[in-house]
N, C-alpha and C positions, 0 to 999 in steps of 0.2 A: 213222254219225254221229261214232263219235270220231274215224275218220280226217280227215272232214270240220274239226273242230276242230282237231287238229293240225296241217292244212298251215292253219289259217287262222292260228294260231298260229307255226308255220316263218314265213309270209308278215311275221308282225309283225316277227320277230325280223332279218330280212333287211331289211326298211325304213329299220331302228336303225342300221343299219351295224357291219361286220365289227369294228370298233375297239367299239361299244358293246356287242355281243352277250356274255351271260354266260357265264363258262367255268365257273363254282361253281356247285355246288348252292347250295339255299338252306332253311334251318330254321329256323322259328321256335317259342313254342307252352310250355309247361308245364316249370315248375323239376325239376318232381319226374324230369320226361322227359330233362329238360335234358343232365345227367352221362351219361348211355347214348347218347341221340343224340350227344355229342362224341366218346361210345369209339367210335360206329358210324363217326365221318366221320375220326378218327385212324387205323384200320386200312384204310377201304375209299382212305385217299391214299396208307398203308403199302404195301396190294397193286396198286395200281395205277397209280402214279405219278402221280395226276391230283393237281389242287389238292383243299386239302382244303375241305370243305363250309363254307359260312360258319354256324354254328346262334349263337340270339339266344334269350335266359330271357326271356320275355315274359309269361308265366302262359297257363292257359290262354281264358283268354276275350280275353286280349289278341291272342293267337296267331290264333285262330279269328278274330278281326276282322279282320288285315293277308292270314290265308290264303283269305278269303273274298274279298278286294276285287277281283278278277277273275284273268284267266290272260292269259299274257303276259312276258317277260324280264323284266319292273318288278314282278313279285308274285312269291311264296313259294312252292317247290315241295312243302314236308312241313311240316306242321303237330305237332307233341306236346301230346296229351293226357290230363288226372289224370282224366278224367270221360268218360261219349261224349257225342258232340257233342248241341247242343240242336235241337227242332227251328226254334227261331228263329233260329239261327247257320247252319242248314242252308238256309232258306229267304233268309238275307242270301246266302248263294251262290251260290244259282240267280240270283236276283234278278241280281248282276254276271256271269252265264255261266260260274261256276264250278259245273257239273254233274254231269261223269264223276270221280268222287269215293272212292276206294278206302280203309274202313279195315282195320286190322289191329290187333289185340288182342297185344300186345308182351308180357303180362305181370301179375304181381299187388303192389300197393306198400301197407304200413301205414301209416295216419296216425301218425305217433309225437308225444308229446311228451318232452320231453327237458331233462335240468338237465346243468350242469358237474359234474363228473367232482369237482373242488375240494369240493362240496357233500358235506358229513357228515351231512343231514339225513335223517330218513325218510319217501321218498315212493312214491305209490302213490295210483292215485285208482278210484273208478268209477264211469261214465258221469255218475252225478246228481249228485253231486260236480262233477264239470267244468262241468254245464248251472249248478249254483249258484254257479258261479265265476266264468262270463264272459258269462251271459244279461244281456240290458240288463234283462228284468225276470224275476219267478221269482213261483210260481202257490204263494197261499195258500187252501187249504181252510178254509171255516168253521167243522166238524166231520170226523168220522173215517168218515162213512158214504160209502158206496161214490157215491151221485150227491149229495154234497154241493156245495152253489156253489165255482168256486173264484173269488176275486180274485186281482190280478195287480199286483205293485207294485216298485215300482224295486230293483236288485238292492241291497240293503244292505251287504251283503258287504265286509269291507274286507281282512281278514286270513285266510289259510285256516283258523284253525284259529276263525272262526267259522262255518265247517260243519257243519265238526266237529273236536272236541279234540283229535283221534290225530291231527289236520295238523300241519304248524309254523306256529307262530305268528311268520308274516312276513307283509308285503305279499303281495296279490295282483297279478304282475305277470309278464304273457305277452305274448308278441311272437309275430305269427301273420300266416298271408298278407291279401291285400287281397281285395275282393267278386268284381275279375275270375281270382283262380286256381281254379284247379279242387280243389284241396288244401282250400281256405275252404270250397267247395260240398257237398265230400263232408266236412268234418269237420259241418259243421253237420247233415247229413242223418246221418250216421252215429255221430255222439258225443252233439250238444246234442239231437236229437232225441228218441234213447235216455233218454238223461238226464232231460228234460223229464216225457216218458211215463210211466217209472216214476213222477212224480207226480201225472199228473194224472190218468191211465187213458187205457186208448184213447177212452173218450167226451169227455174234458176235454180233447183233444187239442186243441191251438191251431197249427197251422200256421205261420203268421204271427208270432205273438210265442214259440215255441219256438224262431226260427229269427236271431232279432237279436242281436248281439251288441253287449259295452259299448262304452260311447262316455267313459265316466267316467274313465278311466284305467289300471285293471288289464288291461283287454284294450288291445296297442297293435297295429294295421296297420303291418306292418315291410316293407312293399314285395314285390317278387317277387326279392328274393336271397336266398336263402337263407344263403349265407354272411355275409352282413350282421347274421344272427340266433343262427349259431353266436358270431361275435363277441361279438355282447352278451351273450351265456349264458355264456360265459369271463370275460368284464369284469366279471361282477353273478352273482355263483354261488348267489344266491337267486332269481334270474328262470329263467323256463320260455318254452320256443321249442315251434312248431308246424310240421311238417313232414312232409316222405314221408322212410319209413324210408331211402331211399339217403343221405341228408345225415346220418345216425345213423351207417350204417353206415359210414361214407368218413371221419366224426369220432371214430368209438371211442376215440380216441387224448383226446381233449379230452370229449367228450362223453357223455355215458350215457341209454337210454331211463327212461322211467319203467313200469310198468305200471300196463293199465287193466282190473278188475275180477279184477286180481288173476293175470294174464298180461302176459308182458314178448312187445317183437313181436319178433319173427327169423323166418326164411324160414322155418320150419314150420309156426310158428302164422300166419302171413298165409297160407301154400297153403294151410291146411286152415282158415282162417276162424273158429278157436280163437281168436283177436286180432281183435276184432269191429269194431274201426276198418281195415276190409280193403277194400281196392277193385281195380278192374281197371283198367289204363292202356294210352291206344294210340299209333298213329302215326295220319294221313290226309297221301293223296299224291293229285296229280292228273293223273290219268291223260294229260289234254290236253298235259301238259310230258313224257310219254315218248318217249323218243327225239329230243328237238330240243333239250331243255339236256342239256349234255354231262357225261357218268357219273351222270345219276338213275338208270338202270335198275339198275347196277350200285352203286351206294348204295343203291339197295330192297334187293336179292338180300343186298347184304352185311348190310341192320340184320338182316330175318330169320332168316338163315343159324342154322347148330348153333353157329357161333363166339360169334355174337352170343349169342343167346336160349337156347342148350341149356345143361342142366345142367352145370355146370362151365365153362361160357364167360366173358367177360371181362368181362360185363355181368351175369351172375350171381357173378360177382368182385366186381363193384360192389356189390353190394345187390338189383340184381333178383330176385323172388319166379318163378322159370320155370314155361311152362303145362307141364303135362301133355303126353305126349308127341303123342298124338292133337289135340289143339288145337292145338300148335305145328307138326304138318302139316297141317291147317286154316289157320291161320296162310298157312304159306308157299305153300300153294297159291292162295289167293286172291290174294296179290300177285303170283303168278308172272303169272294169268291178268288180274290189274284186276279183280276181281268188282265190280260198282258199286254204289255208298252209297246207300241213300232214307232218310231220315226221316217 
């Protein structure tokens, strides 16, 4: 079957003609992926002379959208992402004939947030804290008994240090991804959720309104660049930025984490998930485009590689969290062979 797909795909690409047919790879897919897939596509044009990969910060659900829309020279050959794919992103690609579908587990990234370096202030938050900062609403208990009602009302919040006093007393004002990145999905599931829970219990759990962020002004959706959000953290050194630890790590120079629950993140506490804003992040390549756009297979070999992903490689230079030795031959076995994706 996949060879089947691939000459039917060779056949597109020959249709196009010799003058249209793509000599780039092509990447799209997740900010936080973003910095490591360009170190991957600057060394693999390093060692082999080929053009270098075109890669595009798209977030991840934007990624997933453009990598899904069929196979073909006119679609995306590698995708980056903060989250695994959904099954409703997985089913948009079957749906266009995008099938034979390989992921790969690249790695481990912390949600950070993050102030200017300029800031003399002192901070430090934990989870329920954060949920009472940037929830569009926040769950009041009638009483202190364990199944007491709770209501649920608009976040009043204006300043942090009406959370609590040991904040500063500034504006609350955060610059964070948008609904399509994958960084949004996993901070909501991993920080506000946290957050949330400790107040309500697990039976008061609300789903749904745990999971909304403000629309009032202290929470702002600052697009999928990340650099866009270091900027205004430099510019306004009372604002806080939301991101994957490599846009931390790549700005120490200008920028600083904060810690949350009382842990700062760096590559130890995100591998050992002591830094409880920890998630795992991949690639997805499609197997249909091997061998017929020129240097994919060799742009696989190289993101996986020891250079790339191993302890002390250039992408653990960057900020990446490296698996464990035995998963990152997991890793690189499955791309060597295509292992294929189901949701």
């Amino acid at each position: 079957m996949k060879t089947q797909i691939s000459l039917v795909f060779a056949a597109t690409v020959a249709m196009a003609g010799v003058a249209e047919a793509r000599d780039q790879v092509r990447v799209v897919g997740s900010s936080t992926v973003f910095p490591y897939s360009q170190a991957v596509a600057e060394s693999f044009a390093s060692k082999t002379g080929r053009p270098s990969p075109v890669v595009e910060s798209t977030g991840t659900g934007g990624g997933m959208k453009i990598f899904c829309q069929g196979i073909g020279e006119a679609h995306a050959d590698v995708t980056g992402a903060s989250r695994a794919m959904k099954a409703s992103e997985y089913a948009a690609c079957v749906k266009n004939g995008v099938t034979d579908i390989t992921e790969a587990l690249i790695g481990y990234d912390g949600l950070s947030l993050a102030i200017s370096r300029a800031s003399t202030l002192n901070w430090g938050f934990t989870d329920e804290q954060i949920f009472r900062a940037l929830s569009a609403e926040i769950p009041v208990k009638q009483s202190n008994l364990a199944n007491a009602k709770i209501d649920w009302i608009p976040n009043p919040n204006k300043k942090w240090s009406d959370i609590d006093a040991s904040l500063p007393n500034i504006d609350i004002i955060t610059f964070g991804p948008p609904p399509t990145s994958g960084t949004r999905d996993a901070f909501v599931e991993l920080a506000m959720h946290a957050g949330c829970e400790k107040i309500t219990g697990k039976a008061g759990f609300d789903e749904d309104k745990c999971s909304r962020m403000r629309q009032d002004g202290p929470f702002v959706e600052a697009g999928e660049n990340d650099n866009l959000i270091v900027q205004r953290l430099i510019a306004d050194p009372n604002t806080i930025g939301i991101f994957g630890y490599s846009f931390v790590f790549e700005n120490l120079d200008q920028i600083k984490a904060i810690s949350v629950n009382g842990v700062e993140p760096n590559p130890d506490t995100i591998a050992s998930f002591e830094y409880n804003i920890a998630r795992p992040i991949f690639v997805y390549f499609k197997n249909s485009h091997r061998g017929v756009i020129p240097g994919l297979n060799e742009f696989l070999e190289e993101f996986v590689s020891e250079d790339s992903l191993g302890r002390g490689g250039y992408n653990n230079e960057r900020g990446l969290t490296v698996l464990p030795e035995a998963i990152l031959k997991k890793t690189q076995a499955n791309v060597a062979s295509g292992v294929k994706f189901t949701k």
